[in-house]
PADOFI-770852 format. One record per residue (C-alpha): residue in one letter; x, y, z. Coordinates in steps of 0.05 Angstrom, whole numbers, plus 32768, in hexadecimal, padded with zeros to 4 digits. Layout:
residues N
aXYZ...
end
This chain:
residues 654
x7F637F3F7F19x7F617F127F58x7FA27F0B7F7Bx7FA77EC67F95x7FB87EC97FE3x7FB77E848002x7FC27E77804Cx800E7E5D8059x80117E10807Dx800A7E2280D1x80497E3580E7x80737E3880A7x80767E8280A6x807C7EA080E7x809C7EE48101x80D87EB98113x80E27EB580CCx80D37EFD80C4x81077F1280F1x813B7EE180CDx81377F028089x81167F558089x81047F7380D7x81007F748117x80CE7F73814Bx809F7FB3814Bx80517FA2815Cx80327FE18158x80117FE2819Dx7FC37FD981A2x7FC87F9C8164x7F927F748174x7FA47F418135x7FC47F0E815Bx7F937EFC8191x7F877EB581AAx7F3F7EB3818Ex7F617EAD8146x7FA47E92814Ex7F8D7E5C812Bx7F6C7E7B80F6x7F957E9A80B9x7FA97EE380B4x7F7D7F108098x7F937F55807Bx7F7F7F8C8085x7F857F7580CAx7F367F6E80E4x7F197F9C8119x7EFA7F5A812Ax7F0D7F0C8122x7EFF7ECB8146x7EF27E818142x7EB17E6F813Fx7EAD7E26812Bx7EDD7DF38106x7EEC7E0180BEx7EBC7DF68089x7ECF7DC6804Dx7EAE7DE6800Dx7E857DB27FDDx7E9E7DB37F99x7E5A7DD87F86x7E467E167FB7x7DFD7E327FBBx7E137E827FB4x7DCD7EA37FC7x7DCA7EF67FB0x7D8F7F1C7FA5x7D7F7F5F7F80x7DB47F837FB6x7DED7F5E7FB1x7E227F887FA1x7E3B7F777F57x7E867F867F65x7E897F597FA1x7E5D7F197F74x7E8E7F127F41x7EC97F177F71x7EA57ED37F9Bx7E987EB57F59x7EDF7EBC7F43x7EFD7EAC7F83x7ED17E677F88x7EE67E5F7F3Ex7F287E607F4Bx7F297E2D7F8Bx7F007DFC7F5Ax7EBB7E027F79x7E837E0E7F54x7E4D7E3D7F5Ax7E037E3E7F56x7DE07E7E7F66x7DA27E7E7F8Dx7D687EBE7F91x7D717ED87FDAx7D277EB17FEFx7D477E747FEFx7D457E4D8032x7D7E7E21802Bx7DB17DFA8001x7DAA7DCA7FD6x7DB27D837FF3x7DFD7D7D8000x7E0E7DBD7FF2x7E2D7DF58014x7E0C7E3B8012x7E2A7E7A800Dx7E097EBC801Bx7E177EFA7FFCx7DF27F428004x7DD87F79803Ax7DDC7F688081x7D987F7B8087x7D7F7F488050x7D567F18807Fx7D787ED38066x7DBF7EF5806Ex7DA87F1180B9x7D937ECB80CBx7DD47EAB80B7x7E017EDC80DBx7DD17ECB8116x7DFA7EF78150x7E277F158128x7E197F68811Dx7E307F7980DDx7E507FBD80EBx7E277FFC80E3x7E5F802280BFx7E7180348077x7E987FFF805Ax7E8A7FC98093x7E787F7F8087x7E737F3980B6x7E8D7EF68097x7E757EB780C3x7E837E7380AEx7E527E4080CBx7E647DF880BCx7E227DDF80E3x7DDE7DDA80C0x7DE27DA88085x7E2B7DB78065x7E357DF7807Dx7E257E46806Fx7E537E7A8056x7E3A7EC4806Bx7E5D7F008048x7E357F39805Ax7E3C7F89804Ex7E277FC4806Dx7E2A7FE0802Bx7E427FCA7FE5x7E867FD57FF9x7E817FAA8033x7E697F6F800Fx7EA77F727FDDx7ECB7F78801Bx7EB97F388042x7EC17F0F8005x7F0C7F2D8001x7F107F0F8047x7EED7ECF8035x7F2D7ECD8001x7F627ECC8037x7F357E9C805Dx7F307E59802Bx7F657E28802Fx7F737DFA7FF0x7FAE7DE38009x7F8C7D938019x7F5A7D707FEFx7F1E7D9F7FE9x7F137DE97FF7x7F0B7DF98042x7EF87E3F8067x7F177E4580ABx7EDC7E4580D7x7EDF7E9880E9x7EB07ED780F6x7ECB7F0F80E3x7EAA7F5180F6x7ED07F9080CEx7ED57FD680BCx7F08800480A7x7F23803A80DBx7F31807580AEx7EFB808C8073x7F2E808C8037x7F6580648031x7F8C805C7FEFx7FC880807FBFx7FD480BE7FA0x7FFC80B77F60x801380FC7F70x806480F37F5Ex808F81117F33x80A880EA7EF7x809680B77ECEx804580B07ED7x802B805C7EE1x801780437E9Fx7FCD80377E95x7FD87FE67EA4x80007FF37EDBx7FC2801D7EFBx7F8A7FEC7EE7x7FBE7FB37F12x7FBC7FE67F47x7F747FF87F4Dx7F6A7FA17F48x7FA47FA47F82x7F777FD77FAFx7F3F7FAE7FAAx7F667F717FC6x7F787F9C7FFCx7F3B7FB98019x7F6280097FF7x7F2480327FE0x7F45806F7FC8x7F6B80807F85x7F8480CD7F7Bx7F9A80D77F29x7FCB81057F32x800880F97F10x803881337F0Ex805381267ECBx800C81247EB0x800D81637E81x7FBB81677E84x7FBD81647EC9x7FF1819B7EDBx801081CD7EA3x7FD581BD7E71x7F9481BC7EA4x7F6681DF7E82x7F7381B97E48x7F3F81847E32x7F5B813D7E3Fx7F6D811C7DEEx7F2A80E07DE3x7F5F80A77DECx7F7280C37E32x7F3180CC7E47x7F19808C7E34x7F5280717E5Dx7F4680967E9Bx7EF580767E8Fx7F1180307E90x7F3B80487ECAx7EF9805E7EEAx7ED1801B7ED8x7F127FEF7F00x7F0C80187F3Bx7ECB80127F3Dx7EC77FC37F35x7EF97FC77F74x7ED77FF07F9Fx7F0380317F98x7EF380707F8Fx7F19808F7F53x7F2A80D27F5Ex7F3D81067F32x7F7481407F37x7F7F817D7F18x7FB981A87F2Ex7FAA81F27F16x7FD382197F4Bx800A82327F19x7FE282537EF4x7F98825E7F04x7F7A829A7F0Fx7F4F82927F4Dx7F1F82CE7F45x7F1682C57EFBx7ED982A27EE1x7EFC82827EA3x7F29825F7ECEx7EF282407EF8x7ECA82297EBBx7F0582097E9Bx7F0C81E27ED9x7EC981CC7EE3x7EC681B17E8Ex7EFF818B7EA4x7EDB816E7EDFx7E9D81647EB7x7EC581407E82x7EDA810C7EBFx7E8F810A7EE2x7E7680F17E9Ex7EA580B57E9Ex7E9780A87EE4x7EBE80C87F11x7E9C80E27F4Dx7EDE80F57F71x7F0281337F65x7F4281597F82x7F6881977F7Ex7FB081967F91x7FD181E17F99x801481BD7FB6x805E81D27F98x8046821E7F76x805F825A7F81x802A82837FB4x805682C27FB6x803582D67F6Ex7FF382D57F53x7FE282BC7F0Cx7FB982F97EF7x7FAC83477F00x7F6883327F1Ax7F8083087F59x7FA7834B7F6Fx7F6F83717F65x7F3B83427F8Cx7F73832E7FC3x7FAA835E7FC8x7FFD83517FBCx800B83097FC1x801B82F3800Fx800182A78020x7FCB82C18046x7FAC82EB8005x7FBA82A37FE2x7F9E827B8013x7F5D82A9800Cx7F6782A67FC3x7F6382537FC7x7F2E82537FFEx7EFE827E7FD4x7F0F82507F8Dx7F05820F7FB6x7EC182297FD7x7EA582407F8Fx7EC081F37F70x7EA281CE7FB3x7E5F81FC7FBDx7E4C820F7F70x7E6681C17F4Bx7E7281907F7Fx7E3581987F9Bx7DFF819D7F61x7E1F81537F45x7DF981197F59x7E3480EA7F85x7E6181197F87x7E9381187FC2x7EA781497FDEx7EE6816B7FC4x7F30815F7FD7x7F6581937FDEx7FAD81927FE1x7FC781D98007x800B81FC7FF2x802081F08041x801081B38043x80468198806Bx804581AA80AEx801981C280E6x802B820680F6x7FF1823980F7x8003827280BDx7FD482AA8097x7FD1827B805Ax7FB6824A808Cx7F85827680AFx7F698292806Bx7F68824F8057x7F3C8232808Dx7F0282608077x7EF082318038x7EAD82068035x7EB981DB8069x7EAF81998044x7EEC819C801Cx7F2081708033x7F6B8177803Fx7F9D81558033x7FDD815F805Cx802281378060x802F813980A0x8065816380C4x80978163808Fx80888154803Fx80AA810B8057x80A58108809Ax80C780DD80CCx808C80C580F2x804580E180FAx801D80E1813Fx7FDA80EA8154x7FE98130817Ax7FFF8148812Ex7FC081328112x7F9D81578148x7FCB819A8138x7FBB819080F4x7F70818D80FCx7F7281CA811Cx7F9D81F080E7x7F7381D280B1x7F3081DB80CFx7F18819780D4x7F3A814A80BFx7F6F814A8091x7F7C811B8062x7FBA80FB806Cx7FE380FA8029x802480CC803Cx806380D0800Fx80788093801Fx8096806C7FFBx809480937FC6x80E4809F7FA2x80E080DB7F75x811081057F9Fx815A810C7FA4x816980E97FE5x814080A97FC4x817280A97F87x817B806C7F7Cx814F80407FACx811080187FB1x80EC801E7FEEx80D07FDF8003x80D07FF08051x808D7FDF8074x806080168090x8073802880CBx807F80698104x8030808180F4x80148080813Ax7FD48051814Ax7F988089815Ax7FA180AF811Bx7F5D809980FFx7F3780BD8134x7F5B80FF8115x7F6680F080CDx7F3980EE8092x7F5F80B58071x7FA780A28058x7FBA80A1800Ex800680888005x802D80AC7FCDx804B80777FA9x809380657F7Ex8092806D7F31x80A780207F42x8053800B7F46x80587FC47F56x808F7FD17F86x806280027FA6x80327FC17FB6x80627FBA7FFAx80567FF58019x801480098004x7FF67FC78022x80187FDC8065x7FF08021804Fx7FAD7FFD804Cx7FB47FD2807Fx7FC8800C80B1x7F908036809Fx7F59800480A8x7F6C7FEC80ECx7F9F80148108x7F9A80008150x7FA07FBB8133x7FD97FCC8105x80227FA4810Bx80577FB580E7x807F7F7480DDx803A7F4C80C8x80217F7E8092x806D7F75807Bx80697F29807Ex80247F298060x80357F5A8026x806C7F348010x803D7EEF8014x80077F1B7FE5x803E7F217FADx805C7EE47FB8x801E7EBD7FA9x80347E967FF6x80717E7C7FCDx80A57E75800Ex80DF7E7C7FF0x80C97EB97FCBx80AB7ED38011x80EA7ECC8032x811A7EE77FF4x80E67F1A7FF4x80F07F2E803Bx81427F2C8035x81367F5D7FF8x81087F8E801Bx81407F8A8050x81717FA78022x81447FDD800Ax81277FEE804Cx814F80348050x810E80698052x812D80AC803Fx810F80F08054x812B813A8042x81538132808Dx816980EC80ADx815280AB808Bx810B809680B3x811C805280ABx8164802E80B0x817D80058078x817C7FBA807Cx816C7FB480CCx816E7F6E80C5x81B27F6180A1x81D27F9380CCx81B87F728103x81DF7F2E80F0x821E7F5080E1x82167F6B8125x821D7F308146x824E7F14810Ax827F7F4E8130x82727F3A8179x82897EE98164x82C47F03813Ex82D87F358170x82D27F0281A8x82FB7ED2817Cx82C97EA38169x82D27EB08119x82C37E6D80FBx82757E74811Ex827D7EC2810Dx82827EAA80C2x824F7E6880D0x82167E9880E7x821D7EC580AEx82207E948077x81CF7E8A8076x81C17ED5806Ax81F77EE1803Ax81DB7E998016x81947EBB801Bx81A67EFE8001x81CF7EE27FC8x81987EB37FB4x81607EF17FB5x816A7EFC7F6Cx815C7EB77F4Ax81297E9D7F86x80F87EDA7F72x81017ED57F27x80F67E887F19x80B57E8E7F50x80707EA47F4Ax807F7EF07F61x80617F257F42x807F7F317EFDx80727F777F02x809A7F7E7F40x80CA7F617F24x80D17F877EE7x80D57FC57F19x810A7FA67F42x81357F8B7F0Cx816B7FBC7F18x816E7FB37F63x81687F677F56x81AC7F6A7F25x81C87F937F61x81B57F5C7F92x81CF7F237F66x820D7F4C7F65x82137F5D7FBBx820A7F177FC6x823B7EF77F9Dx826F7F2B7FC1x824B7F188002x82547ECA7FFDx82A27ED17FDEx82BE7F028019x829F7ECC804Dx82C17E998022x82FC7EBA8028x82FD7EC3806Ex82F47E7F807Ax83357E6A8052x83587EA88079x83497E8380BAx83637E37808Fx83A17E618083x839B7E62803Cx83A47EAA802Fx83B17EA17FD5x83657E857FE0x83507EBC8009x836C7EF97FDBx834F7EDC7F9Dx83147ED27FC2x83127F207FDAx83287F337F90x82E37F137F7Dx82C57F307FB1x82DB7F717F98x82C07F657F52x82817F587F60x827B7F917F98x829C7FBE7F5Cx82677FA87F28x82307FB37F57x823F7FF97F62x823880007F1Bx81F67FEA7F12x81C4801D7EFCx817F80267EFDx817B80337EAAx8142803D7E90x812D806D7ECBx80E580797EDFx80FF80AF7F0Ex811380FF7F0Fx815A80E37F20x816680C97EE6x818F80867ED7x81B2808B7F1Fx81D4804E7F38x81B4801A7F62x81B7801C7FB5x81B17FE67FD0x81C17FD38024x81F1800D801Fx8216801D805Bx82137FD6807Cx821A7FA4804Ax82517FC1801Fx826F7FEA8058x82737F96807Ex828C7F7D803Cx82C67FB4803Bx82CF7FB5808Ex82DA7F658087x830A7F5B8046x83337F988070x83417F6C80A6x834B7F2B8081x83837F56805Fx83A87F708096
end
């Protein structure tokens, strides 16, 4: 699946807008994204360690020369083909010898960096020597114009046509491509999800729209993990069923058409025995059953068991009584036999991911220390100082490579909602309070997403974009630009998108919320109070009435436009809830305003609505659940937008 991201009209959507309808003003410090060299060029996510003019903008002929040789990458030639396809241009595909396009035609290059026709074209543009990097130049000179896409690697040429993508305009007559180099790489190794919640697993079609989604957005990582996943937890030594297996193999085949590396989890800890040689074997058939399909990727999570108990007679014997330092020997020793004696006699395979029992703070321990002394190639994964933490800085990361013995792998439980304090919610705040530096002390991010998947599409493109360019990261634009991706560049939707995400902005943790709900609204109500206070009450009411219109039309704007369906089948509670809030929002404004005309028999019937609708939106559940909590009912910009509702009908009645 291509998602179709188009490039909005100049100036139509601009951060003015943003902070009218979801956030406020928060550029991470060190962005580099909104330089001069390419304020006239469209936005390009995840943001580019490099991008700059470099001539005017190309206009496509309706038939393109694509030129590819034996090292083109296969993944990243259908995606051109089927981008070009769907801007109307046609394609005719050249051997990499040839010296130029046919007469009227533009050219497009695809392949290696090093291939000698692409390293002409590029002329003084490097293409980066780094995993993953690629260069994109668009020449409009010499006959009608070259298009370069070129990779450091396989990945890198998918890459730079996914940039390409955000770079043609279709919005006159014709097909242009803003006139750019682009010069890229990502920051962090492994950047991705985990479906690693509890609850409801994603169903098969929502991963193979996820895997397609990752692809879109430069994400190369997928952990299988789901909790509820009997074979992967309670029943792991079990052999997966055929019709399973075959669906983690076409699981396997998406990710690799996107460029992501599908990695498989098994979770033993309850009940392996870590000295016993059955136990080892049935782990390794289960791996081998997963390296025949393809996977090349493997993980073993030991989060959430018990490690005051062992699972067998023969762990006490080998280790002594159960402490965490005997279990983190225990685990160090399994992981070293799975890493030194499987891992490493497969051909590809990486090398393997672990998930500690501490694996949520920093604090040096005897499970730590024992755990330290495992081959040191096997990663782990750590969620920061808390299992949701507030914020994460670089001076963390470098505590936690220390603990860990080497870079952790940063496994981010946001936003996922399958705890109590999320009862209730959809978390469609951006990424934000992760510190710009972590890349030079983390392996990678993976973000643990909802049960909601499409809804998860919000946050884990902040996810992607902060871990490719970090430094270059900013909050509001990856917010902006997320919304744009599942809005298809539909404005209205964008902006009804944004006053949504505003309501479900709250970010619980297991302490204080990490991020407030509905900044933006509360923001407007704030100065709603200052007019009234100060006795200006018919503007107090005037200024209001736009947000309350927007909020109230959220509901029908997003349903009747070209927004993701899935989304919103996800958000269909939430959206009832919405519909619900705003009618109560509009009728207590209404009523104020025929409180200050005097006509109070107006006013009280209008409150009495009010109340109604406020009533029947409390009552709104989320029914069938996806989540542990269970059919709970729907919050939505609770504690500012009903507590204004109540705080305003209470005066109009006094």
């Amino acid at each position: 699946m291509t998602t179709v991201r188009r490039r909005l009209a100049a100036g139509t959507l601009t951060v003015a807008t943003l902070l009218a309808t979801g956030a406020t003003t928060a550029t991470t410090a060190g962005a580099t994204t909104a330089t001069s060299a390419q304020d006239d060029l469209p936005i390009v996510s995840p943001a580019p360690q490099d991008m700059r003019r470099s001539g005017h903008d190309l206009r496509l002929s309706r038939t393109v020369d694509v030129v590819v040789d034996d090292g083109t990458d296969p993944a990243a030639r259908r995606a051109l083909e089927e981008l070009l396809r769907e801007h109307g241009v046609r394609t005719v595909e050249r051997g990499g010898d040839a010296r130029g396009p046919a007469r009227g035609q533009v050219r497009v290059l695809l392949g290696d960096g090093e291939r000698a026709d692409v390293r002409a074209a590029l002329g003084r543009v490097d293409v980066p020597d780094r995993d993953e990097g690629y260069a994109v130049r668009v020449d409009p000179k010499g006959g009608r114009g070259t298009v370069t896409l070129a990779g450091h690697d396989g990945a890198g040429q998918f890459y730079a046509v996914k940039t390409l993508e955000q770079l043609l305009d279709d919005r006159r007559a014709g097909t242009t491509a803003a006139g750019a180099t682009v010069v890229d790489f990502p920051a962090m190794p492994l950047r991705g999800t985990i479906e690693g919640f509890y609850g409801e697993p994603w169903t098969h079609a929502e991963r193979l729209d996820q895997l397609a989604f990752y692809g879109d957005v430069k994400a190369n990582t997928y952990v299988y993990a789901p909790k509820d996943d009997p074979y992967h937890r309670e029943k792991w030594r079990e052999d997966y069923p055929a019709d399973k297996l075959a669906e983690l193999a076409e699981l396997v085949g998406a990710a690799t058409a996107n460029h992501v590396r599908f990695t498989f989890a098994l979770s033993p800890g309850n009940s392996v025995c870590y000295s016993g040689e059955d136990d080892l074997a049935a782990l390794e058939r289960k791996f081998q059953a997963l390296y025949d399909v393809g996977v090349r990727a493997f993980s073993i999570p030991l989060d959430d068991i018990d490690y005051s108990r062992w699972a067998c007679d023969a762990d006490r014997a080998a280790y002594g009584e159960p402490s965490p330092g005997n279990a983190g020997k225990a685990q160090a020793d399994f992981l070293t036999r799975v890493q030194e004696g499987w891992i490493e006699t497969h051909d590809g395979a990486r090398p393997l991911q672990m998930v500690p029992t501490e694996y949520y703070n920093t604090t040096e321990s005897p499970y730590k220390a024992a755990l330290r002394e495992m081959d040191e190639d096997v990663v782990v994964m750590w969620t920061g100082n808390d299992v949701v933490p507030q914020s994460i800085s670089v001076d963390q990361a470098i505590e936690a490579d220390t603990v860990f013995g080497g870079p952790t792998f940063l496994w981010d439980n946001y936003p996922v909602n399958d705890y109590g304090q999320t009862s209730g919610r959809l978390l469609l705040a951006p990424y934000d309070k992760r510190e710009p530096g972590l890349s030079d002390h983390l392996a990678g991010i993976v973000s643990n997403p909802m049960n909601q998947a499409a809804a998860s599409k919000v946050a884990v493109f902040g996810i992607a974009d902060f871990a490719w360019n970090d430094r270059g990261y900013d909050r509001d634009r990856s917010w902006l630009e997320a919304m744009r991706y599942l809005a298809h560049d539909d404005r209205d939707a964008v902006e009804s998108l944004l006053a949504f995400g505003d309501l479900n902005h709250l970010a619980p943790s297991f302490g204080d919320p990490w991020q407030p709900q509905a900044p933006a609204l509360a923001e407007e109500i704030g100065t709603f109070w200052e007019r009234w206070e100060a006795g200006h009450r018919r503007a107090a009411v005037a200024g209001l009435r736009d947000d309350a219109r927007t909020v109230a039309d959220v509901p029908e704007t997003l349903r009747r436009s070209g927004v993701d369906p899935a989304f919103l089948s996800d958000a269909a509670p939430w959206l009832d809830a919405n519909d619900l809030w705003g009618d109560a929002f509009l009728a207590t404004l209404d009523a104020a305003e025929a409180d200050l005309r005097g006509d109070t028999a107006r006013r009280d019937a209008l409150l009495a609505r009010a109340d109604a609708a406020a009533e029947a939106a409390a009552q709104v559940i989320v029914d069938p659940p996806d989540n542990r909590w269970g059919a709970a009912p729907v919050k939505l910009g609770d504690g500012v937008l009903d507590v204004f509702l109540e705080d305003l009908a209470a005066r109009l009645r006094d």
